[in-house]
C-alpha positions in Angstrom: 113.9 -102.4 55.6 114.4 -104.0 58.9 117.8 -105.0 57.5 118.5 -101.4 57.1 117.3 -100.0 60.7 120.0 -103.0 61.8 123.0 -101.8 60.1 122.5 -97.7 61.1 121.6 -99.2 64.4 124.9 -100.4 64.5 127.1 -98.1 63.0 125.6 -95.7 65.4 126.4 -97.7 68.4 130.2 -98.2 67.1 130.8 -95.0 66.8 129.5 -94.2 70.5 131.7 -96.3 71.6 134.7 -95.4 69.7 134.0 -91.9 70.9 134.1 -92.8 74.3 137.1 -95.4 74.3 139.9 -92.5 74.2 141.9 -91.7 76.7 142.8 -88.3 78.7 146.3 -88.2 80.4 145.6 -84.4 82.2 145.5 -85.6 85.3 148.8 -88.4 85.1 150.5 -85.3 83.2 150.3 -82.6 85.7 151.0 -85.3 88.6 154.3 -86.4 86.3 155.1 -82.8 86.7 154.1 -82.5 90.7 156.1 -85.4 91.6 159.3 -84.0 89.8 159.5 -86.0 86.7 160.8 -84.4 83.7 161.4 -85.5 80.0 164.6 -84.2 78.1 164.7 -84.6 74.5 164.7 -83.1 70.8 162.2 -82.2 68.4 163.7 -84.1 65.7 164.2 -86.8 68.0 161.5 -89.8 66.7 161.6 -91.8 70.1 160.9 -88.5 71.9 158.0 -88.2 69.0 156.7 -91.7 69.8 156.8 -91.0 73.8 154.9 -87.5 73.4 152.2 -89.3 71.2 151.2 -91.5 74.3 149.6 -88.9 75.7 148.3 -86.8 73.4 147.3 -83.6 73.5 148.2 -84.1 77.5 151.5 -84.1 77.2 151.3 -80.1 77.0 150.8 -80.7 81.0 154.6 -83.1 81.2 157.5 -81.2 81.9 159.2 -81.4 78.8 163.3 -79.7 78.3 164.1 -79.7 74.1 167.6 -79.6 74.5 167.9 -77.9 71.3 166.9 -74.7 73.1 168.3 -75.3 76.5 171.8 -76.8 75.8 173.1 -75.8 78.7 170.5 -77.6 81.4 170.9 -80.6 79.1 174.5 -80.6 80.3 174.2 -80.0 83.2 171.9 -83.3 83.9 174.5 -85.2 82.1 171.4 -85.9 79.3 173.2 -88.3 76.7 170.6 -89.2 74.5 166.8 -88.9 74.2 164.5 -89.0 75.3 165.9 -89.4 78.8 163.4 -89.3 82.1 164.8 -87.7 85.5 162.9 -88.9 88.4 163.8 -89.0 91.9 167.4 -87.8 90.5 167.8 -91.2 88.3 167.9 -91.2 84.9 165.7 -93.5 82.6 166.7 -93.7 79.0 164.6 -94.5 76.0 160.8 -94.6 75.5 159.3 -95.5 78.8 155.7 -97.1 79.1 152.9 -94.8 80.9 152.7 -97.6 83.3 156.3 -97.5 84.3 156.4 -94.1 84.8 153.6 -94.4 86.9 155.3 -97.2 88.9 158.1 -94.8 88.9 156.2 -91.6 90.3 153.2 -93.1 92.3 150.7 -91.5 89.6 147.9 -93.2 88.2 147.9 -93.6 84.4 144.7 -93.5 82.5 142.2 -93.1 85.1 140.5 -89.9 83.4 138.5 -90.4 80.5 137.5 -88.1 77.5 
C-alpha cells in the first residue's frame, strides 16, 4: 500500500512539473516584430517548419512573409532562400537560434512562462 501512495505520489508530481516546464514566446514574438525583424519563407519550406516550431503557437505574434503569396516583396528584399531573417536591413540566412535573434534584436527569449 505505502508502495502504491509512492508511485501516484510521483507520477503526480512529474506531471506538475512537465506542465509547468513549457515555454511561452508571446512576449519575444511581438518584440521580434516591434524591433523590425521579419521572417521570409515558404510553407513547404522544412527549415522554415523547424524555425516556426521554436516558438510554438507564438509565432502567430513573428512577422512572417510566405513568399509563395507575396512574390513580389520577396524580390524586392533580394530573399534567395528560406527562411531568411531581415533585421536592422541585414539579411540572416537559415534557421537561426531564439538566442541569436535575441542577441540580434535586444529582446529577451523565454522569459514568459506558460
Amino acid at each position: 500500500m505505502k508502495k502504491k501512495l509512492i508511485i501516484i505520489a510521483l507520477f503526480f508530481g512529474i506531471l506538475i512539473i512537465a506542465a509547468g516546464c513549457g515555454k511561452n514566446y508571446d512576449s519575444f514574438a511581438q518584440c521580434l516584430t516591434e524591433k523590425g525583424a521579419a521572417m521570409y519563407g515558404a510553407d513547404w519550406c522544412t527549415h522554415c517548419q523547424e524555425q516556426k516550431k521554436m516558438f510554438g503557437s507564438s509565432f502567430k505574434y513573428v512577422d512572417y512573409v510566405n513568399c509563395d503569396f507575396n512574390e513580389g516583396e520577396c524580390i524586392k528584399k533580394g530573399i534567395k532562400g528560406y527562411p531568411t531573417w531581415i533585421i536592422n536591413e541585414t539579411d540572416y540566412r537559415g534557421v537561426q537560434s531564439l538566442q541569436k535573434l535575441g542577441y540580434l534584436t535586444g529582446c529577451k527569449p523565454g522569459q514568459d512562462m506558460n
